[in-house]
mmCIF file of the N, C-alpha and C atoms, coordinates in Angstrom:
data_MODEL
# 
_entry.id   MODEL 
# 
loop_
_atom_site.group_PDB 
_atom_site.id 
_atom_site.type_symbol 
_atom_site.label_atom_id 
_atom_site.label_alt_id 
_atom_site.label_comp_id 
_atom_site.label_asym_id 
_atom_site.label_entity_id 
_atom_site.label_seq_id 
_atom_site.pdbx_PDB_ins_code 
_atom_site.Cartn_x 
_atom_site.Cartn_y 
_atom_site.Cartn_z 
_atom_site.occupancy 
_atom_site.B_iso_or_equiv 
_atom_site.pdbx_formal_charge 
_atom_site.auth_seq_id 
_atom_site.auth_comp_id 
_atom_site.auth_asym_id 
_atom_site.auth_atom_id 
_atom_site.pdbx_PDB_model_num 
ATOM 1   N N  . UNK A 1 1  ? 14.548  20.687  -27.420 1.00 0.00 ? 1  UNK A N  1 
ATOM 2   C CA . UNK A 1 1  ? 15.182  19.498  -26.888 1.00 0.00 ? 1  UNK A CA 1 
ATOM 3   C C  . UNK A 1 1  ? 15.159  19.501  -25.357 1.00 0.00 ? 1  UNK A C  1 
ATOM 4   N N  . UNK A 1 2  ? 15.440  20.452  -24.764 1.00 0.00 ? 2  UNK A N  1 
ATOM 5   C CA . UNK A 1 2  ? 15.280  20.634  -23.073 1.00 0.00 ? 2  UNK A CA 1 
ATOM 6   C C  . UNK A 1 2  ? 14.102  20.315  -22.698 1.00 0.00 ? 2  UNK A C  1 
ATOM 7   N N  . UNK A 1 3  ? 13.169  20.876  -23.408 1.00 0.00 ? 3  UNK A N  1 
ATOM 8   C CA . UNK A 1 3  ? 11.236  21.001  -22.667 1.00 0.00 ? 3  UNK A CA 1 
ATOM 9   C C  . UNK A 1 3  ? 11.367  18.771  -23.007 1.00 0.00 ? 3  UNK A C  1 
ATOM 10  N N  . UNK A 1 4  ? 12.189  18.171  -24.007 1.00 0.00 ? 4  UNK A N  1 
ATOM 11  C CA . UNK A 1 4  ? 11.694  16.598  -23.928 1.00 0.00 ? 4  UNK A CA 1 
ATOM 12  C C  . UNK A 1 4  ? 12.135  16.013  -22.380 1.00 0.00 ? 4  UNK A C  1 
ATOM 13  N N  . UNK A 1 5  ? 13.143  16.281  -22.458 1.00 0.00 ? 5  UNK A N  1 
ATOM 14  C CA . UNK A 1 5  ? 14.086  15.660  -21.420 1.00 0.00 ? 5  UNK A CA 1 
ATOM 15  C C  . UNK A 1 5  ? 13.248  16.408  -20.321 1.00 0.00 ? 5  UNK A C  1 
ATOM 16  N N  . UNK A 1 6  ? 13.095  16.951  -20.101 1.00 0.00 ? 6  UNK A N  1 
ATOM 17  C CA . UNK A 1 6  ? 12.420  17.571  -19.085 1.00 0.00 ? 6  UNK A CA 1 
ATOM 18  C C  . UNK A 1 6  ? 10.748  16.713  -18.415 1.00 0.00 ? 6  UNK A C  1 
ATOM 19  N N  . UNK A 1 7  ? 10.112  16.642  -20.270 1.00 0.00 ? 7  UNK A N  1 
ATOM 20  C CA . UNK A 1 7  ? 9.163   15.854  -19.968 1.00 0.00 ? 7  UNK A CA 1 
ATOM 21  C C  . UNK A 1 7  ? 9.309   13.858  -19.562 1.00 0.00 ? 7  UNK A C  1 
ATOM 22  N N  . UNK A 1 8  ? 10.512  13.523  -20.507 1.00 0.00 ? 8  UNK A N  1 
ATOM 23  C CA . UNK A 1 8  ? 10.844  12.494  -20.039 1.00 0.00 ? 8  UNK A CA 1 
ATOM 24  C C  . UNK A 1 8  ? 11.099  11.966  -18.810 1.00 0.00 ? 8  UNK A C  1 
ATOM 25  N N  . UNK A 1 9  ? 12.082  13.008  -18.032 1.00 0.00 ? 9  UNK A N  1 
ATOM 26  C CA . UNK A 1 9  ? 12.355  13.254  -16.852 1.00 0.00 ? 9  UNK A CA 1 
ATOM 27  C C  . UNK A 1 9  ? 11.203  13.095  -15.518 1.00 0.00 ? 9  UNK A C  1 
ATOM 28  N N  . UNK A 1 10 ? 10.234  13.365  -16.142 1.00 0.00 ? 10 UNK A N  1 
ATOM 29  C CA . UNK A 1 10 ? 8.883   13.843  -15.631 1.00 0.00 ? 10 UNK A CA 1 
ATOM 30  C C  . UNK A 1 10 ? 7.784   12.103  -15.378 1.00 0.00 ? 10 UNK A C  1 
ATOM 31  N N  . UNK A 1 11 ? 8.094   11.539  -16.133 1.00 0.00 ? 11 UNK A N  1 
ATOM 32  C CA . UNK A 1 11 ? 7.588   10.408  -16.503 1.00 0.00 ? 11 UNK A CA 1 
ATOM 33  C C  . UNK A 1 11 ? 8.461   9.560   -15.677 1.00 0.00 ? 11 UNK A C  1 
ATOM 34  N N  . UNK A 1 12 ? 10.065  9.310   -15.515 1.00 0.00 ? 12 UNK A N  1 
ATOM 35  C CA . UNK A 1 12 ? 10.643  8.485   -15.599 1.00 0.00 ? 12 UNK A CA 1 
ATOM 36  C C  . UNK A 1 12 ? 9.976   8.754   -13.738 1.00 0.00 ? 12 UNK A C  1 
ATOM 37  N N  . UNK A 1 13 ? 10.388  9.887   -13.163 1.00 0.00 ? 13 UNK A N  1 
ATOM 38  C CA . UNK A 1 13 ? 9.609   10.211  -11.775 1.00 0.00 ? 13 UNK A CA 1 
ATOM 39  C C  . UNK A 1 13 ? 8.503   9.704   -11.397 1.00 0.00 ? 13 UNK A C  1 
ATOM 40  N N  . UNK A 1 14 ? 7.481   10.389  -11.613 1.00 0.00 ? 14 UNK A N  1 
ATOM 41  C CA . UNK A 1 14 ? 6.169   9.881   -11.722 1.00 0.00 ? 14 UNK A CA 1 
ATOM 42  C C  . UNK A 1 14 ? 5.814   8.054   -11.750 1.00 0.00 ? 14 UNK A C  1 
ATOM 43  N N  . UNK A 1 15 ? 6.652   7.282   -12.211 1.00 0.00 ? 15 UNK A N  1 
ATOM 44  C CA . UNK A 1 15 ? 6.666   6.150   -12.592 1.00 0.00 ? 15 UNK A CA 1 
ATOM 45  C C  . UNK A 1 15 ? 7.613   5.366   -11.362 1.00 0.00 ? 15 UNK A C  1 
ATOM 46  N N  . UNK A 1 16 ? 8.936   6.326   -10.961 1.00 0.00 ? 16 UNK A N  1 
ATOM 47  C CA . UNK A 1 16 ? 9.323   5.487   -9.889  1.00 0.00 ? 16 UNK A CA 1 
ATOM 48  C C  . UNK A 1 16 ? 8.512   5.812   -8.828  1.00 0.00 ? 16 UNK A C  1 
ATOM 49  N N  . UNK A 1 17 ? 7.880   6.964   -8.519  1.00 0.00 ? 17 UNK A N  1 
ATOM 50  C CA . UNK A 1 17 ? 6.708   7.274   -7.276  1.00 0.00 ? 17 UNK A CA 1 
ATOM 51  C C  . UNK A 1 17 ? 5.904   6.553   -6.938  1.00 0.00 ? 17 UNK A C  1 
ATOM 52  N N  . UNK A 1 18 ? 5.145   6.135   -8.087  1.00 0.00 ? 18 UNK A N  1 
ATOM 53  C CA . UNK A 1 18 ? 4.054   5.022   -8.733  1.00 0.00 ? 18 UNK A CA 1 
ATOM 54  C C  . UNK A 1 18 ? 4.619   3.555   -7.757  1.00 0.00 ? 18 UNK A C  1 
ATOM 55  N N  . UNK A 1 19 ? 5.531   3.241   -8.431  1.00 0.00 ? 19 UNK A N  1 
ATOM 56  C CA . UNK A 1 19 ? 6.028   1.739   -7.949  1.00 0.00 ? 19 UNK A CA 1 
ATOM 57  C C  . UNK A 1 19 ? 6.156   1.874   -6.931  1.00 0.00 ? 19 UNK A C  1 
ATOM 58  N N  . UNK A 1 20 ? 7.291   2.871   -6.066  1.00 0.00 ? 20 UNK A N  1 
ATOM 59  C CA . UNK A 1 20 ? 7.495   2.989   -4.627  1.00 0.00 ? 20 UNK A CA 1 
ATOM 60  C C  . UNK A 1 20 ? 6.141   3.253   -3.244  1.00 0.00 ? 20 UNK A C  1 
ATOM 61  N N  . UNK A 1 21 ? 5.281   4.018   -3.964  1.00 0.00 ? 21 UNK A N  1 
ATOM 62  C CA . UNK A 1 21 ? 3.954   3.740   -3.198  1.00 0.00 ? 21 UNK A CA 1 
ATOM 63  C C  . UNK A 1 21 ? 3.286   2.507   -3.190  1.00 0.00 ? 21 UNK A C  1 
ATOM 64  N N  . UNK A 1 22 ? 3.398   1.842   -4.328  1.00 0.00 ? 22 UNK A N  1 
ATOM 65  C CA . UNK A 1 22 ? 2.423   0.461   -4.852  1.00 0.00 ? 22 UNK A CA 1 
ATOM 66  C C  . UNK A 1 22 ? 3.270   -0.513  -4.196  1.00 0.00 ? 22 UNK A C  1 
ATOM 67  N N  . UNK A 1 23 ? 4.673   -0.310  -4.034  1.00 0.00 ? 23 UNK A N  1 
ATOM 68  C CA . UNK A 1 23 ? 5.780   -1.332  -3.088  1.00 0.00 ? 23 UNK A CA 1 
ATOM 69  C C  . UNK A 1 23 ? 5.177   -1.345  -1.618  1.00 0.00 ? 23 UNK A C  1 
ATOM 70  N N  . UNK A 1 24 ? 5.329   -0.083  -1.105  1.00 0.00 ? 24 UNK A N  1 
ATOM 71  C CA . UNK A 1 24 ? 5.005   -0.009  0.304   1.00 0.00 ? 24 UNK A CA 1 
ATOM 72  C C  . UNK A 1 24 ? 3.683   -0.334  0.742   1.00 0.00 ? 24 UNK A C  1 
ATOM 73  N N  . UNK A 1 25 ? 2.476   -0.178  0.022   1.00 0.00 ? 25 UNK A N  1 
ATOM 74  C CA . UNK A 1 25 ? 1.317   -0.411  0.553   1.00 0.00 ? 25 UNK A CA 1 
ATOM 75  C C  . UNK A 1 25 ? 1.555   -2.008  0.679   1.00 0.00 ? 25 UNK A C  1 
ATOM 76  N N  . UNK A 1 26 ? 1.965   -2.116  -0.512  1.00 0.00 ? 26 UNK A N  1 
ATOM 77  C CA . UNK A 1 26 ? 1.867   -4.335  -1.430  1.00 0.00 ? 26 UNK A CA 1 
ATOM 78  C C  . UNK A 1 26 ? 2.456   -4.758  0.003   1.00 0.00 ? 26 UNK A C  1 
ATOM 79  N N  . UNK A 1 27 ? 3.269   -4.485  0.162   1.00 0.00 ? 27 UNK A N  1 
ATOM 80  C CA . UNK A 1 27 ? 4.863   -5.086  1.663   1.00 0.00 ? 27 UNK A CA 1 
ATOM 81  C C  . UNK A 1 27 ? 3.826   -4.739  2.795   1.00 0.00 ? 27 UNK A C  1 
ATOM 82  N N  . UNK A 1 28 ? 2.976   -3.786  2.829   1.00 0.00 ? 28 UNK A N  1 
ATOM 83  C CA . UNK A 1 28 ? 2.804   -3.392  4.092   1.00 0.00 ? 28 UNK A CA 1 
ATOM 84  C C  . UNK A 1 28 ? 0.981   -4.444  3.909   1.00 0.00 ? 28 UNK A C  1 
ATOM 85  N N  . UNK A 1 29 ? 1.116   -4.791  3.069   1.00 0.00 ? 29 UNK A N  1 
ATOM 86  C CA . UNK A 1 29 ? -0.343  -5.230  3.483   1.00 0.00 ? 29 UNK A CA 1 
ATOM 87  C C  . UNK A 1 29 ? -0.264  -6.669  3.403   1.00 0.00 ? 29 UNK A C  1 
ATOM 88  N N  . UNK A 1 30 ? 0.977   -6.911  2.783   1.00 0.00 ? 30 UNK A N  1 
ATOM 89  C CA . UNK A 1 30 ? 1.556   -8.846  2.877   1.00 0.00 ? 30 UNK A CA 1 
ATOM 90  C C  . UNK A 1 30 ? 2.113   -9.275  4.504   1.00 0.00 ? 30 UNK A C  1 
ATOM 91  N N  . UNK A 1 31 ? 2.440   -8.418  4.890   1.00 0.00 ? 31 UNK A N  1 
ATOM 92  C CA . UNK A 1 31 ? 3.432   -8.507  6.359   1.00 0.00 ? 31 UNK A CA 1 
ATOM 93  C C  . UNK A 1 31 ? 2.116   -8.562  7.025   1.00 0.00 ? 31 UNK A C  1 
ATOM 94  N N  . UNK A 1 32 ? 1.551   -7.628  7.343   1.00 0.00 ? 32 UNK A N  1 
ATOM 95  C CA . UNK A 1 32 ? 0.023   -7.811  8.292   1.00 0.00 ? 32 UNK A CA 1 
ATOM 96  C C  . UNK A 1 32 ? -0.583  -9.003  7.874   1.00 0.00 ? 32 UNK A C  1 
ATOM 97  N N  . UNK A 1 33 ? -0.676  -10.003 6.764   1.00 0.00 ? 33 UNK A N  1 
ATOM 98  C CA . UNK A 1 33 ? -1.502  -11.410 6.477   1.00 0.00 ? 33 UNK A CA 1 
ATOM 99  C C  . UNK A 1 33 ? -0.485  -12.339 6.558   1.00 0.00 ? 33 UNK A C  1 
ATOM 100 N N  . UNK A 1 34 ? 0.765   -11.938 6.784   1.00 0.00 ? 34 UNK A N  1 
ATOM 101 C CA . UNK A 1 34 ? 1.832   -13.194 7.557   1.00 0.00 ? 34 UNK A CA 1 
ATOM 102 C C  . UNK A 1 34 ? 1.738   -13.244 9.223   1.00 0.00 ? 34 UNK A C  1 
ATOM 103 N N  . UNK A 1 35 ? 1.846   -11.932 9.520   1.00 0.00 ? 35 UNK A N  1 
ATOM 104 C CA . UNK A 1 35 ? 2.131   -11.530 10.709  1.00 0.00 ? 35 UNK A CA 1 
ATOM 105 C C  . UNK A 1 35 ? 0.915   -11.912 11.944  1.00 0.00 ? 35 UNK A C  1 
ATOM 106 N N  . UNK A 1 36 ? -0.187  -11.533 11.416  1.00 0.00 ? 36 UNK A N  1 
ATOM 107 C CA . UNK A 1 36 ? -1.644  -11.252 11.885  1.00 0.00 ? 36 UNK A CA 1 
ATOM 108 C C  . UNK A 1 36 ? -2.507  -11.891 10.788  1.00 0.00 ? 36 UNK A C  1 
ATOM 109 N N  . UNK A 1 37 ? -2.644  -13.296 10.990  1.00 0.00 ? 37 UNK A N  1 
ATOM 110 C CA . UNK A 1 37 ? -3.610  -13.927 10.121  1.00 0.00 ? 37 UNK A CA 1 
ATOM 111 C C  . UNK A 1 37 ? -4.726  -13.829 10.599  1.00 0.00 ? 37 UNK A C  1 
ATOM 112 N N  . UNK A 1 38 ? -4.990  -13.889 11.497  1.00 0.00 ? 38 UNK A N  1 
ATOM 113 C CA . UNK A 1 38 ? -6.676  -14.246 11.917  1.00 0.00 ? 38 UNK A CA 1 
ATOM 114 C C  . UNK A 1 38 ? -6.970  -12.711 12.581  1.00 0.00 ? 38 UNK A C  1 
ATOM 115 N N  . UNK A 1 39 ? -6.488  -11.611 12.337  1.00 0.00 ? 39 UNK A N  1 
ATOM 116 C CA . UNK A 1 39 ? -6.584  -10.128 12.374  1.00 0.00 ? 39 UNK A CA 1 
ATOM 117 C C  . UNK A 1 39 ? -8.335  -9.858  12.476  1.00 0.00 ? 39 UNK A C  1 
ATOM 118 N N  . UNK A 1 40 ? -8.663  -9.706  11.207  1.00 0.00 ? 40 UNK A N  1 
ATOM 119 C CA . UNK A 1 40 ? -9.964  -9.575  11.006  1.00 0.00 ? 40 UNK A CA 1 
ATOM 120 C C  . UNK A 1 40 ? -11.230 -10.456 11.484  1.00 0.00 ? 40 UNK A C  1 
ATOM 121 N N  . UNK A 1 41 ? -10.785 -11.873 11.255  1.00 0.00 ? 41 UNK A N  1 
ATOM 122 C CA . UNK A 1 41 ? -11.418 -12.594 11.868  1.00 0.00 ? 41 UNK A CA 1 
ATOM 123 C C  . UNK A 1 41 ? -11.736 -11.912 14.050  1.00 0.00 ? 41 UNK A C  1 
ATOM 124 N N  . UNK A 1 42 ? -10.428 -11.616 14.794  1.00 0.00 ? 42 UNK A N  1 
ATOM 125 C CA . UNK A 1 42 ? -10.540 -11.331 16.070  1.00 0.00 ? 42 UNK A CA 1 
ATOM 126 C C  . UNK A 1 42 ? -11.178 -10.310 15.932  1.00 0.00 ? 42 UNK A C  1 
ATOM 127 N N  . UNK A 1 43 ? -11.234 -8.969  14.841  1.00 0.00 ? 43 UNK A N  1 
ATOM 128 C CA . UNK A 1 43 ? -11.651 -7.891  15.098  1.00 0.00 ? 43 UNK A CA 1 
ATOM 129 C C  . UNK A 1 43 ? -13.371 -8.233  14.981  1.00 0.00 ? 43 UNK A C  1 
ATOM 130 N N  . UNK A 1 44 ? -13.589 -8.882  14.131  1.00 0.00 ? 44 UNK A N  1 
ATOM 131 C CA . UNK A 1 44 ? -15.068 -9.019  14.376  1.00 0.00 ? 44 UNK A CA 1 
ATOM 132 C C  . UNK A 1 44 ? -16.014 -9.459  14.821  1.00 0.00 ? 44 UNK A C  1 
ATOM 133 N N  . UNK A 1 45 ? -15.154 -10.560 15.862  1.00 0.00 ? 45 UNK A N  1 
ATOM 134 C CA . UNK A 1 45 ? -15.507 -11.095 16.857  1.00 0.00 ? 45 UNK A CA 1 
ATOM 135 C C  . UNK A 1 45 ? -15.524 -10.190 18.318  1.00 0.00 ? 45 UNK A C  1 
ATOM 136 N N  . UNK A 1 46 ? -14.724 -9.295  18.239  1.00 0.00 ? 46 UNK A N  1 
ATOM 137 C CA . UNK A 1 46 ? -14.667 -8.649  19.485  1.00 0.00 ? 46 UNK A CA 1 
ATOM 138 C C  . UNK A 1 46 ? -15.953 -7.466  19.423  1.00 0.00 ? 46 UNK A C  1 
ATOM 139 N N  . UNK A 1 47 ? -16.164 -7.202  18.310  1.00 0.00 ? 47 UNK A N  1 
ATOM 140 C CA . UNK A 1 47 ? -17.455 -6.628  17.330  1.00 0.00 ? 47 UNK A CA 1 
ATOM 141 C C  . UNK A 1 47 ? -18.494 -6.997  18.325  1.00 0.00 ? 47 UNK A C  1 
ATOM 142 N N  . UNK A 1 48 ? -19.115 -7.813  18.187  1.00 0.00 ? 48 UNK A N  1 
ATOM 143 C CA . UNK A 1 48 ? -20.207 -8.665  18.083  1.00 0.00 ? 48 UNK A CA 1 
ATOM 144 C C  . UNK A 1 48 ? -20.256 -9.061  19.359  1.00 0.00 ? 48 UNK A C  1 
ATOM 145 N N  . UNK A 1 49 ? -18.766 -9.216  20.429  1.00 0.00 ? 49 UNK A N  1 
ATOM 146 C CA . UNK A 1 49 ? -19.069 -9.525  21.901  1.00 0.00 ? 49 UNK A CA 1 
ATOM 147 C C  . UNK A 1 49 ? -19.309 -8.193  22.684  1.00 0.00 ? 49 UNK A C  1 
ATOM 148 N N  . UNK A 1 50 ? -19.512 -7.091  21.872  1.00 0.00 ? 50 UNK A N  1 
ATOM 149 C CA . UNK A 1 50 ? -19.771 -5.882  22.926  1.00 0.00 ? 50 UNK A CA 1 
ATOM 150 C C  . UNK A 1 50 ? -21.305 -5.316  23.211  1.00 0.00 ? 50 UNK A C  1 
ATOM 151 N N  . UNK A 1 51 ? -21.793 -5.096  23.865  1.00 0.00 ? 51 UNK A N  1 
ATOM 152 C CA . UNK A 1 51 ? -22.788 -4.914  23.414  1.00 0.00 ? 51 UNK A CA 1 
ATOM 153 C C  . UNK A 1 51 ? -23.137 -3.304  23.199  1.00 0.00 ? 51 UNK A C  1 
ATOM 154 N N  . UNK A 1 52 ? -24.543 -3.203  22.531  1.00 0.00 ? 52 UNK A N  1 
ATOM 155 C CA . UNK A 1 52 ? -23.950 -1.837  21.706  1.00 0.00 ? 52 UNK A CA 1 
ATOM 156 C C  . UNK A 1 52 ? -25.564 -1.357  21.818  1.00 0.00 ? 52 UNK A C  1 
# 
Protein backbone atom coordinates (compact mmCIF):
# COMPACT_ATOMS: atom_id res chain seq x y z
CA UNK A 1 0.00 0.00 0.00
CA UNK A 2 2.92 2.62 0.67
CA UNK A 3 5.03 1.74 -2.70
CA UNK A 4 0.94 3.00 -4.41
CA UNK A 5 0.70 6.16 -2.72
CA UNK A 6 4.06 6.72 -3.25
CA UNK A 7 3.63 6.01 -6.94
CA UNK A 8 0.47 8.05 -7.06
CA UNK A 9 2.20 10.70 -5.33
CA UNK A 10 4.70 10.53 -8.09
CA UNK A 11 2.24 11.18 -10.87
CA UNK A 12 0.12 13.67 -9.08
CA UNK A 13 3.93 15.72 -9.13
CA UNK A 14 5.09 15.04 -12.31
CA UNK A 15 1.70 16.30 -13.65
CA UNK A 16 1.66 19.55 -11.60
CA UNK A 17 5.47 20.16 -13.02
CA UNK A 18 4.08 19.39 -16.44
CA UNK A 19 1.34 22.18 -16.25
CA UNK A 20 3.52 24.69 -14.33
CA UNK A 21 6.28 24.60 -17.07
CA UNK A 22 3.59 24.46 -19.99
CA UNK A 23 1.92 27.67 -17.87
CA UNK A 24 5.09 29.63 -17.88
CA UNK A 25 6.41 29.09 -21.31
CA UNK A 26 2.23 29.54 -22.72
CA UNK A 27 2.22 33.24 -20.40
CA UNK A 28 5.63 33.89 -21.37
CA UNK A 29 5.21 33.49 -25.02
CA UNK A 30 1.49 35.27 -25.08
CA UNK A 31 2.93 38.47 -23.22
CA UNK A 32 5.88 38.85 -25.87
CA UNK A 33 2.86 38.74 -28.94
CA UNK A 34 0.83 41.38 -26.84
CA UNK A 35 3.68 43.24 -25.75
CA UNK A 36 6.05 43.11 -28.92
CA UNK A 37 3.91 42.48 -31.95
CA UNK A 38 5.91 43.34 -34.77
CA UNK A 39 9.12 41.70 -32.73
CA UNK A 40 10.11 39.42 -35.46
CA UNK A 41 8.98 41.26 -38.16
CA UNK A 42 11.89 44.35 -36.74
CA UNK A 43 14.30 41.55 -36.09
CA UNK A 44 14.44 40.63 -39.64
CA UNK A 45 14.49 43.61 -40.98
CA UNK A 46 17.40 44.79 -39.05
CA UNK A 47 18.78 41.28 -40.57
CA UNK A 48 18.83 42.22 -43.95
CA UNK A 49 19.88 46.10 -43.31
CA UNK A 50 23.38 44.96 -42.18
CA UNK A 51 25.56 44.11 -44.37
CA UNK A 52 27.31 40.87 -43.95
Amino acid sequence: MNISFFIIGGVIFATYMFLTFYNIFYSNKKQKEENYPNLNQNLNEEENRQPK
